[in-house]
C-alpha positions as CSV (number, residue, x, y, z in Angstrom):
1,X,-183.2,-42.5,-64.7
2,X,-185.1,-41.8,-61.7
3,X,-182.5,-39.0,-60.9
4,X,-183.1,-37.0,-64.7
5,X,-187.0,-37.3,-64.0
6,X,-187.2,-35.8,-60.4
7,X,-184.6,-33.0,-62.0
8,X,-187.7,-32.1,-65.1
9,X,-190.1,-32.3,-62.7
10,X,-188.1,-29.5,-60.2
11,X,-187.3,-27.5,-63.4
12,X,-191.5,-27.4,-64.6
13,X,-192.4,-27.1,-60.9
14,X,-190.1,-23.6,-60.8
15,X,-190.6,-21.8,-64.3
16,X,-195.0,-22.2,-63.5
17,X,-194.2,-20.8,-59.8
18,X,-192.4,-17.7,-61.8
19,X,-195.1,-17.6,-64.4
20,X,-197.8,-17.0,-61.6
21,X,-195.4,-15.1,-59.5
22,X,-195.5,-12.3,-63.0
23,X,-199.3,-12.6,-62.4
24,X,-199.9,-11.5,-58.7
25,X,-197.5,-8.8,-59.3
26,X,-199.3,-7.1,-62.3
27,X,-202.8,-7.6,-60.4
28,X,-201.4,-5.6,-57.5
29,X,-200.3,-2.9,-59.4
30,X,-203.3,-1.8,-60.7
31,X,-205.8,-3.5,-57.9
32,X,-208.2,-0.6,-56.7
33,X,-207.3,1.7,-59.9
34,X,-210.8,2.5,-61.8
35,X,-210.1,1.1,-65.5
36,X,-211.3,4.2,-67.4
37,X,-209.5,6.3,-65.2
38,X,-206.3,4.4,-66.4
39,X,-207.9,4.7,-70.2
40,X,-207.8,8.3,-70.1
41,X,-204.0,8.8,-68.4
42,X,-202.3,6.8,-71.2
43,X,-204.6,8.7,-74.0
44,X,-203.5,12.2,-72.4
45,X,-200.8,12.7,-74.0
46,X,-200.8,15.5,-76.2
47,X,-199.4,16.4,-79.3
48,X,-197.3,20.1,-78.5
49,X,-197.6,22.9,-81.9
50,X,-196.5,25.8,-81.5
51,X,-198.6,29.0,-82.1
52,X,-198.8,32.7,-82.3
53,X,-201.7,35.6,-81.1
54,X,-202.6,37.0,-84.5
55,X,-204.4,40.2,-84.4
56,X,-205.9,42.0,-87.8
57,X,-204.3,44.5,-89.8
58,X,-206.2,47.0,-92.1
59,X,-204.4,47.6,-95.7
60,X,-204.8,48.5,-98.8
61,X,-207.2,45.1,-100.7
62,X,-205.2,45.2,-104.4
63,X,-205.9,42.6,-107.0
64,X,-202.6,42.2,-109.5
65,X,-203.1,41.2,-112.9
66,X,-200.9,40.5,-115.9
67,X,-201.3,42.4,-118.8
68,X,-199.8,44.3,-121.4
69,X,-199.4,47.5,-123.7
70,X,-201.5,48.5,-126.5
71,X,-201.5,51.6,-128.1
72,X,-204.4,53.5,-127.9
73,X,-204.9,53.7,-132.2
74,X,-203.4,52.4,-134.8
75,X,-204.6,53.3,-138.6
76,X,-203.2,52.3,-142.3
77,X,-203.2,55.2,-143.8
78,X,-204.9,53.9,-147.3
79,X,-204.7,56.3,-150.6
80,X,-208.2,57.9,-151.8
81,X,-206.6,58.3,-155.8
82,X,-204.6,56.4,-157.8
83,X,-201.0,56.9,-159.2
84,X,-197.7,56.7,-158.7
85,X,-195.6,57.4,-156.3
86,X,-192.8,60.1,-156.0
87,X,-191.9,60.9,-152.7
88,X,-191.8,59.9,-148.9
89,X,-191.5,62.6,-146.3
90,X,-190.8,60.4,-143.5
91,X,-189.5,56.9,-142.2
92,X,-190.2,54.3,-140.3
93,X,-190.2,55.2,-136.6
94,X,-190.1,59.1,-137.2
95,X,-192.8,61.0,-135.0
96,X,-195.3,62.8,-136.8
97,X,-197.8,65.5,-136.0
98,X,-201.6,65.6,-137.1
99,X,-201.3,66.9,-141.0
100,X,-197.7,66.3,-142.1
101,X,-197.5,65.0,-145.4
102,X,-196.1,61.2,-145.3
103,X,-196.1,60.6,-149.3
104,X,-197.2,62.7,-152.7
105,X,-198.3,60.7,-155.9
106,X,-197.5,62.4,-158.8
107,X,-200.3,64.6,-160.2
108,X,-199.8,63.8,-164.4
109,X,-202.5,65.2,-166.3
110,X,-204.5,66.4,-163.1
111,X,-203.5,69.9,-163.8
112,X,-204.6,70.1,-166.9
113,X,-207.3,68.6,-165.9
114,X,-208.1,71.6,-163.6
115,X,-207.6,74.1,-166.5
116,X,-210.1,72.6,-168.6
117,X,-212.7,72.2,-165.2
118,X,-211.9,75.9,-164.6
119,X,-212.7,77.0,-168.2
120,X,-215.8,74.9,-168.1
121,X,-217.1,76.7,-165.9
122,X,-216.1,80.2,-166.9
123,X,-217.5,79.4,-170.0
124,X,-220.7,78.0,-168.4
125,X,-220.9,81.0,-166.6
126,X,-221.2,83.3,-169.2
127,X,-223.8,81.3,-170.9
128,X,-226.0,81.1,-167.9
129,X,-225.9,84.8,-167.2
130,X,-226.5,85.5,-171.1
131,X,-229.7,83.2,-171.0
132,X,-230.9,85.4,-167.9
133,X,-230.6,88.9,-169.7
134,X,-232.4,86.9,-172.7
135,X,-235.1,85.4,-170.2
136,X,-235.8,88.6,-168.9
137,X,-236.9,89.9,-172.3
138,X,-238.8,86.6,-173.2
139,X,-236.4,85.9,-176.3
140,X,-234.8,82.4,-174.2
141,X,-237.3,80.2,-172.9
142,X,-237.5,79.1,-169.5
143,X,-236.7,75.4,-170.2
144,X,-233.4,76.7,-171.9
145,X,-232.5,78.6,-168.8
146,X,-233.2,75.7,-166.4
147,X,-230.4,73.8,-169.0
148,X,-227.8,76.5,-168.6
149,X,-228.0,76.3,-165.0
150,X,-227.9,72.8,-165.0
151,X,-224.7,72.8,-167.5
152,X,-223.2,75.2,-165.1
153,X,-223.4,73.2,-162.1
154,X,-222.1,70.6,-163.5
155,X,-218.9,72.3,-164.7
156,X,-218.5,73.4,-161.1
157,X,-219.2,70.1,-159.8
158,X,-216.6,68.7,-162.4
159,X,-213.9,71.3,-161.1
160,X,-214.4,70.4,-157.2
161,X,-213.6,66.8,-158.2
162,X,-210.7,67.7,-159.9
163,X,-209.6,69.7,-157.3
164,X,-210.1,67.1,-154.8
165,X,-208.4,64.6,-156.6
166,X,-205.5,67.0,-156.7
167,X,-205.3,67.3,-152.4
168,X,-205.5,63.6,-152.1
169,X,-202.5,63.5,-154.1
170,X,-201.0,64.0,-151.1
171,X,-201.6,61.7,-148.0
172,X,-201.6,63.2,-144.6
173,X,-201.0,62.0,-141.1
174,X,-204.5,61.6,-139.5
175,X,-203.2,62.2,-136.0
176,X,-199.9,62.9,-134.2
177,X,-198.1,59.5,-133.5
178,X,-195.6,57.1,-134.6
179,X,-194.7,55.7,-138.1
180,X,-194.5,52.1,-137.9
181,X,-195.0,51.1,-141.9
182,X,-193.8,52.5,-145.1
183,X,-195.0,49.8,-147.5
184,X,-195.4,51.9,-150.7
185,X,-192.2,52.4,-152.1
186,X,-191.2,55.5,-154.4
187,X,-192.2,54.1,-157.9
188,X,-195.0,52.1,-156.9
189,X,-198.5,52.8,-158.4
190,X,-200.9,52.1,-155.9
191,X,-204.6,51.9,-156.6
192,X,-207.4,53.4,-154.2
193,X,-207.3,51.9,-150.7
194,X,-204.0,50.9,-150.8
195,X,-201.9,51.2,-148.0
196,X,-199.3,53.7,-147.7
197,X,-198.0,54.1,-144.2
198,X,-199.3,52.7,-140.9
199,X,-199.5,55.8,-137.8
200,X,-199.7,54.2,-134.5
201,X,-200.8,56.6,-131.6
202,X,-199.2,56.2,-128.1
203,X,-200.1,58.8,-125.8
204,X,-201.9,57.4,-123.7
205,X,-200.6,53.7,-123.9
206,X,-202.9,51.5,-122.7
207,X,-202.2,48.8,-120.4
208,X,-205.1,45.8,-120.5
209,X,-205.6,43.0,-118.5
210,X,-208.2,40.3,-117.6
211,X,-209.9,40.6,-113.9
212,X,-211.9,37.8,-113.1
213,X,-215.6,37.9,-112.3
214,X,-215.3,37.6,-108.1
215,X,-213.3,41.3,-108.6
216,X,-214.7,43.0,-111.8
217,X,-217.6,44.8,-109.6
218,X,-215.0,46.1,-107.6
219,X,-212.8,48.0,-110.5
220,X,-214.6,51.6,-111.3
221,X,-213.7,53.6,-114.2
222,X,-212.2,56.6,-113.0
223,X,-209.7,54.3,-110.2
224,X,-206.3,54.8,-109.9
225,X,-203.9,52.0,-111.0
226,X,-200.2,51.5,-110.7
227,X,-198.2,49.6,-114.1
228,X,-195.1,48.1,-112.8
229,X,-192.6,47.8,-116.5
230,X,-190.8,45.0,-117.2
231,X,-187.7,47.0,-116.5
232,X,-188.8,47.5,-113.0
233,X,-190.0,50.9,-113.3
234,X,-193.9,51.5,-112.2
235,X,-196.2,54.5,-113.3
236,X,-199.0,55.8,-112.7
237,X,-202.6,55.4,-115.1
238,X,-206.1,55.6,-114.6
239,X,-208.8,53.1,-115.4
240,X,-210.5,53.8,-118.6
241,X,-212.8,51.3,-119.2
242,X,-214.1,47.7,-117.7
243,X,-216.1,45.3,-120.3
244,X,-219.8,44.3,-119.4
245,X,-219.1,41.5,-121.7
246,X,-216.9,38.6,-120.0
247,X,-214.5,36.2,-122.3
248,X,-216.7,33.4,-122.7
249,X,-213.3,30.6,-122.4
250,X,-212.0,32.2,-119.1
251,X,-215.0,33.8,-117.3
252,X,-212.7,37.2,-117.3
253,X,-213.3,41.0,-118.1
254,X,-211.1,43.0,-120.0
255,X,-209.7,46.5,-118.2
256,X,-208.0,48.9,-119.4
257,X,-205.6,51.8,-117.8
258,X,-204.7,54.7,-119.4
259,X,-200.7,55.9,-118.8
260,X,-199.6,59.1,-119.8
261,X,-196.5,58.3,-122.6
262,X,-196.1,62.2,-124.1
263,X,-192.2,60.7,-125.2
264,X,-193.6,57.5,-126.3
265,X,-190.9,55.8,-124.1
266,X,-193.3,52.6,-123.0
267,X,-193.4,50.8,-126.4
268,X,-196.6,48.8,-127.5
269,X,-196.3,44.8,-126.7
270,X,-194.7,44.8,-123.3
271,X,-195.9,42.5,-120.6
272,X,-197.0,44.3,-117.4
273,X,-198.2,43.9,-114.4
274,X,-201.3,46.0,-112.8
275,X,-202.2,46.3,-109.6
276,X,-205.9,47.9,-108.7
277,X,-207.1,48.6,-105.4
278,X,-210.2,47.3,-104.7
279,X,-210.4,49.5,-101.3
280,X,-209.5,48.9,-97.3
281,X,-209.7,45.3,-95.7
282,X,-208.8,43.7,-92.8
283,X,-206.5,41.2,-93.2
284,X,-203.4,39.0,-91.7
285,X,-200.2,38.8,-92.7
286,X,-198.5,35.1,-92.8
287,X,-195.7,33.3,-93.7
288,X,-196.7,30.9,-96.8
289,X,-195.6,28.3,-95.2
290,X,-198.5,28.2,-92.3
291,X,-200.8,27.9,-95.1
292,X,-203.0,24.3,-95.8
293,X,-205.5,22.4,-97.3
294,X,-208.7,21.0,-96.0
295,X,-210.3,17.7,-96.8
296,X,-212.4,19.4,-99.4
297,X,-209.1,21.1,-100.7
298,X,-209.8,24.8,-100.0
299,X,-207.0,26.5,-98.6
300,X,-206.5,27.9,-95.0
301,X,-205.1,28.2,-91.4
302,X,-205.0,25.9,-88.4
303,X,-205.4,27.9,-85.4
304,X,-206.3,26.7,-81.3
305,X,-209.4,27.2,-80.2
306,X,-211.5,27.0,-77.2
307,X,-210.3,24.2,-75.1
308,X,-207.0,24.1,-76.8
309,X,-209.1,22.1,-79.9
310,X,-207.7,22.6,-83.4
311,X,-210.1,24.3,-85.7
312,X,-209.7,25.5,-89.7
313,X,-210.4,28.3,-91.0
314,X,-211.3,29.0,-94.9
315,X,-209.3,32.1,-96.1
316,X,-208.5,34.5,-98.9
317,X,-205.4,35.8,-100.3
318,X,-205.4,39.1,-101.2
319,X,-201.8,39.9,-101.8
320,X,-198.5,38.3,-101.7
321,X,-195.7,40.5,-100.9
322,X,-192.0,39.2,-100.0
323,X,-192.9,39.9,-95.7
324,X,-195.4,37.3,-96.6
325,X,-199.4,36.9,-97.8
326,X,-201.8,38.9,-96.8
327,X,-205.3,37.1,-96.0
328,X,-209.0,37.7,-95.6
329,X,-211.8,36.3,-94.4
330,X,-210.2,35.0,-90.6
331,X,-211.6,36.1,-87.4
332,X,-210.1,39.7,-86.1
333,X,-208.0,37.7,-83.5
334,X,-207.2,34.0,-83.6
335,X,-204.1,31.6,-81.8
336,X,-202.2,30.4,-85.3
337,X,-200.5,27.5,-85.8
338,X,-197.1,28.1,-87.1
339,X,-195.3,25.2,-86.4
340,X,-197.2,21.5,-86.8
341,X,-200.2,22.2,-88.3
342,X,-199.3,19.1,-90.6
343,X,-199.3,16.8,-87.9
344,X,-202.4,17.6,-85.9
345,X,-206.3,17.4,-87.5
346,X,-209.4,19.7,-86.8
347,X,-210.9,18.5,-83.3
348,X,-207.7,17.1,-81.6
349,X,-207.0,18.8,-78.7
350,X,-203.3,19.8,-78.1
351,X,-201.0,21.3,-76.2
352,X,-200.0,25.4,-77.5
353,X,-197.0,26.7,-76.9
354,X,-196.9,30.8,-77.7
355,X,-194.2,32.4,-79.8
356,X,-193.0,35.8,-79.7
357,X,-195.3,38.0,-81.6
358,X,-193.7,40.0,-84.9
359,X,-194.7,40.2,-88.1
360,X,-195.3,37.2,-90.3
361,X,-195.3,33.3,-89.4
């Protein structure tokens, strides 16, 4: 027994002896070394990101907008008479110039009509011009001759009726355009203002979209504007009117461009997009994916600044174009950070590494 005691007591007397030995070693190590001094070494180590001298470009400011084709009239032809009808000149989709005829209604008794308005007023005639020779000699009196003119004024006001009843027996094209309806079939009797054909003008074709209100000061009548098709093909038009009256819902303006269409190849309908310069900016050209968020959500750049600190800039895209987007609002020349600007936050300090300049981030 007395041998397993003095055996604990050597084992206890040896594991506090390496205990304090751990002790004097660690105070020995850092004996003389000022404390914040050794604060400050293990808190140097900085974060590396690598960035890139961005210097700004000027170019073209655009805005692009969806829109879409209109034509620039449309009318329903609607009938002035009433009758029947015996003929369409054209069909559906034919072209037609201002005055060709589109449909006749048949005349029935209308010339008949006409002969008995035209003898009327020969007849009135006579016995106007007989109660003036009888005036003259005082055997008519004046009140009678007043009545003769009167009756023959009417007759002639009868016969222009008739005879205007007759032309609108035959319905016009009001302009040159396109026949999109036929709705009165041959045989129908159609009643005044009924519709007969619908004419639907293309050239120009308009091309309308909404611009918000941050851009709509910026968009002049009179401005070029380029119409990209949705078969890929662009053309030219020129801005024709900008509303002083915004879309209440969406805080827009409506703009339209006028595009020549002579053919009537760009049909009415078709979605577009519009692009309208807004004049000359400076501006940078990045890679989307350098682009962030700041606490209050509004979008931006990371970029080093003095003293190697991270700072964020506010920024505006202007245009997005497959080399990259194109932004506004960041200073002339700034150190970007293109590679992790998600891991480091505005006021850390860190280490930059440069890139090779050339073109987007």
């Amino acid at each position: 027994m007395k041998r397993s005691y003095l055996f604990a007591v050597l084992v206890a007397i040896s594991v506090v002896g390496w205990i304090m030995s751990g002790q004097i070693g660690q105070t020995s190590v850092t004996e003389g070394v000022d404390p914040i001094v050794a604060t400050a070494a293990a808190d140097e180590v900085l974060p590396k990101v690598r960035v890139r001298a961005m210097v700004a470009q000027e170019r073209e400011n655009e805005i692009f907008l969806f829109g879409r084709t209109e034509a620039v009239r449309n009318v329903d032809v609607m009938t002035e008479t009433k009758g029947r009808v015996v003929s369409r000149l054209v069909k559906k989709g034919d072209w037609v110039k201002r005055g060709d005829v589109l449909v006749r209604i048949a005349m029935d008794d209308r010339k008949a009509r006409l002969a008995q308005a035209q003898a009327l007023v020969e007849q009135r005639k006579i016995a106007y011009e007989a109660a003036q020779k009888l005036s003259k000699k005082q055997f008519r009196s004046v009140v009678t001759l007043a009545q003769n003119k009167a009756d023959l004024e009417s007759a002639k006001a009868a016969l222009a009726a008739i005879k205007l009843d007759i032309q609108r027996c035959t319905i016009r094209a009001p302009f040159a355009g396109v026949v999109d309806r036929l709705p009165a079939e041959i045989g129908y009797v159609v009643d005044v203002g009924s519709t007969v054909a619908r004419i639907v003008d293309l050239d120009p074709i308009l091309v309308v979209g909404s611009v918000a209100e941050r851009n709509v000061s910026a968009v002049a009548v009179g401005a070029l504007g380029v119409v990209r098709l949705v078969t890929g093909e662009e053309v030219g038009g020129t801005v024709s009117y900008v509303s002083k009256v915004g879309a209440e819902a969406t805080r827009t303006f409506r703009v339209e461009v006028e595009v020549d269409n002579p053919n009537g190849d760009i049909a009415e309908g078709l979605t577009t997009e519009l692009r309208l310069p807004l004049g000359r900016v400076f501006a940078h050209r990045v890679s989307p994916a350098v682009l962030t968020l700041s606490d209050e959500g509004i979008i931006g750049v990371k970029a080093v600044g003095n003293e190697n600190v991270v700072e964020f800039y506010p920024a505006e895209l202007i245009a997005d174009t497959p080399d990259g987007v194109w932004l506004r609002g960041l200073p002339e020349k700034l150190n970007l950070i293109t590679v992790g600007q998600e891991f480091v936050r505005v006021g850390q300090r860190v280490i930059p590494v440069q890139e090779a300049d050339g073109g987007a981030s």
